[in-house]
N, C-alpha and C positions, 0 to 999 in steps of 0.2 A: 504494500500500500504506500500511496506516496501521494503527500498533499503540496496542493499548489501554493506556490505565494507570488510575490509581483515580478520575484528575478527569474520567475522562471515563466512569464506568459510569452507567448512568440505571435503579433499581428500579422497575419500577411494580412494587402491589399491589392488584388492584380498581382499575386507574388513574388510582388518586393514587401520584406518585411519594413516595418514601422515605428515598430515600439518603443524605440529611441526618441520619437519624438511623441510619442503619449504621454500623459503624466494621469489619465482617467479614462474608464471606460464605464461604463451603466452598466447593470444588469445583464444579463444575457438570459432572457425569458423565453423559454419555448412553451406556448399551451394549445389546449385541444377544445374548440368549440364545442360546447352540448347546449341543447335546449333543454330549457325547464317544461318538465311536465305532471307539475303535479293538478291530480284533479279538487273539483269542489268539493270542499267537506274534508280534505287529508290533513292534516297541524301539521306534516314535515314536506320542503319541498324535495321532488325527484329529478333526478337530469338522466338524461340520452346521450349517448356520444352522435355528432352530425359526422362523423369521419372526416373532417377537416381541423389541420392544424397551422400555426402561425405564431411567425417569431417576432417578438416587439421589436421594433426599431433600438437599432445602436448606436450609440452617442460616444466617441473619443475626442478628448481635448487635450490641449498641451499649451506649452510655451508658441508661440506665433514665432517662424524662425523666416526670414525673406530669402535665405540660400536652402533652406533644406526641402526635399524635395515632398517630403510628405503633406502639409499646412497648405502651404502657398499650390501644391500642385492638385487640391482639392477645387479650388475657385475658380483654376481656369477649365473644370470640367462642367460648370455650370453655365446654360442651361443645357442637360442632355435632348436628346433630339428625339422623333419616338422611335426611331431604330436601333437608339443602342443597347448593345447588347449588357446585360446584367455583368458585372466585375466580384469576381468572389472573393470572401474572406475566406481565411482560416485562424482560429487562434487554437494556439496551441498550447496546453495546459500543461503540466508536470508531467513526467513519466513518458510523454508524447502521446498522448490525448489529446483529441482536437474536434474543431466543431467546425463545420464547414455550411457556408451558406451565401446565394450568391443575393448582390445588391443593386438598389440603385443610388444615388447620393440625393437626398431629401433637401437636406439647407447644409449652408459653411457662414459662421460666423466669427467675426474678431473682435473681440472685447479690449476697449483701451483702457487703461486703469492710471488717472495717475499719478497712484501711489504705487504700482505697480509695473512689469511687463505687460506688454499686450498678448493675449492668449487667445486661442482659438478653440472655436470645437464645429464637431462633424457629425449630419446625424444621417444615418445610413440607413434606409428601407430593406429591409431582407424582401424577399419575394424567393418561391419553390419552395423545396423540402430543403430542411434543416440535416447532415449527416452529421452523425456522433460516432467519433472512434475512437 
């Protein structure tokens, strides 16, 4: 058994990894739609599985870097066109485990702060199946 910590996640994007310029990433939520079906008169509600499932959107931020190619090569992929094709992630967890799912790029913002560096974050729409290895 082998748990993960931060030195050991590995981003790819389009697989070039990343992670050198992350400093956060959200959640990594995968769930499975059911409808509620409880009827009139029941006190507990019951659910169904609909056989569809979907992964929350991914949000990675970091330091805002103007040479580095991750941040800054986020914005000039906006706006996608509607033929492009999905770009996949993968992170890769301890042990080399990984989650695989491919995206589109949602929004890229830069935050100036300042008291602060300017930071960026990125929020990445999954779309298909989600694989776990």
């Amino acid at each position: 058994m082998a748990n993960s910590s931060p030195r050991d996640i590995i981003f790819s994007f389009g697989g070039d990894p990343i992670e050198e310029h992350i400093t956060s990433i959200n959640d990594v939520s995968i769930e499975q739609i059911q409808e509620e079906i409880r009827a009139l008169g029941e006190s507990w509600d019951a659910y169904l599985c609909v056989g569809i499932g979907k992964m929350a959107p991914i949000e990675i931020s970091g330091i805002y870097d103007s040479a580095a190619d991750c941040d800054g090569h986020f914005a000039n992929l906006i706006p996608q066109v509607v033929a492009t094709a999905a770009t996949a992630v993968i992170i890769t967890w301890a042990a080399g485990k990984t989650t695989t799912v491919s995206v589109f790029i949602t929004k890229y913002v830069r935050k100036i702060d300042k008291n602060g560096l300017t930071k960026y974050s990125v929020t990445l729409q999954p779309t298909g199946a989600v694989a776990e290895a």
